[in-house]
C-alpha positions as CSV (number, residue, x, y, z in Angstrom):
1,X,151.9,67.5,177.0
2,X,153.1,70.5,178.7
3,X,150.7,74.3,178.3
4,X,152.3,75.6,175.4
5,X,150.0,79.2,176.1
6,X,152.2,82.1,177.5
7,X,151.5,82.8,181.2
8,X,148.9,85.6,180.1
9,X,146.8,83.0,178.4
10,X,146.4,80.9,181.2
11,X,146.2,83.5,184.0
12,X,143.2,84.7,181.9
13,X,141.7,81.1,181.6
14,X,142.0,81.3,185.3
15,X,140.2,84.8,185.6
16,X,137.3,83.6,182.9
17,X,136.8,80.2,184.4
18,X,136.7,82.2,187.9
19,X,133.9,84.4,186.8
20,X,131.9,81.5,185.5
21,X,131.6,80.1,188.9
22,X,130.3,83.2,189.9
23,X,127.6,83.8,187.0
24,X,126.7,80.2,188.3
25,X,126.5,80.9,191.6
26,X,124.7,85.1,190.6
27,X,122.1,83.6,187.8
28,X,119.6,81.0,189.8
29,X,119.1,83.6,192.9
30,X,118.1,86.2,190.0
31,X,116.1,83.9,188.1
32,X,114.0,82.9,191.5
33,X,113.9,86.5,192.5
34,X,112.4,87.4,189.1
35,X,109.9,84.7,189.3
36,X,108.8,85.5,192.8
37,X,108.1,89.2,191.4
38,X,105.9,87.8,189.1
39,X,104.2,84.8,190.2
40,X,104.1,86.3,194.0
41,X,105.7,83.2,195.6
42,X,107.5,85.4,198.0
43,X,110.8,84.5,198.6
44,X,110.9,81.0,198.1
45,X,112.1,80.7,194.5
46,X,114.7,83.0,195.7
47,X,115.6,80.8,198.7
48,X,116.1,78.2,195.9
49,X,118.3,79.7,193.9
50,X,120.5,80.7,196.5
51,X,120.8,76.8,197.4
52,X,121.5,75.7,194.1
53,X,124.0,78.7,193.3
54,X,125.8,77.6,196.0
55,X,125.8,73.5,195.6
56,X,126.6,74.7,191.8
57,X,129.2,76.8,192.1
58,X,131.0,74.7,195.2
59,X,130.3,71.6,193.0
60,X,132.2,73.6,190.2
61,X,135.1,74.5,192.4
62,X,135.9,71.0,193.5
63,X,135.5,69.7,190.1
64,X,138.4,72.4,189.0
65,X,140.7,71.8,191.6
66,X,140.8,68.4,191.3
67,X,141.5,68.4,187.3
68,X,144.1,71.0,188.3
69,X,145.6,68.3,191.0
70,X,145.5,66.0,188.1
71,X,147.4,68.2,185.9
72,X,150.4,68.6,188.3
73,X,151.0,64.7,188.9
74,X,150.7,64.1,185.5
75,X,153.2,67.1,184.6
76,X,155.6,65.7,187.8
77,X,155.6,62.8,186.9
78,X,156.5,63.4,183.2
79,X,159.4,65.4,185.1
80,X,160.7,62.4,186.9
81,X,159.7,64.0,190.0
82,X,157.7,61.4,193.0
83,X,154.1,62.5,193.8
């Protein structure tokens, strides 16, 4: 079934889903840097967030881009088009 949503819609998905990689990525470096301020574990919980922030947000980029791969063989193949 083909996106039925004007082109705004979906270049805003695009923009909202782009910003939650980013919170993802922003959030567990904050989180470790606010627990190392108060349980003094130097920067170590910070270290840690930075690590998963990254392996989260990467893991949440390939994830996309392959649905999105998905979604343009299935919508060239309901076109007649070869892969």
């Amino acid at each position: 079934m083909p996106d039925q949503r004007p082109p705004d819609a979906r270049e805003m998905g695009i923009y909202f889903t782009l910003a939650q990689v980013g919170f993802e990525m922003v959030v567990p470096l904050i989180a470790g840097l606010i627990v190392d301020y108060y349980a003094g574990t130097g920067p170590w919980l910070a270290v840690a967030g930075i690590i998963l922030g990254f392996v989260g947000g990467i893991a949440h980029i390939v994830v996309l881009s392959r649905q999105q791969e998905i979604r343009q063989r299935e919508q060239k193949r309901q076109e007649g088009k070869p892969p």
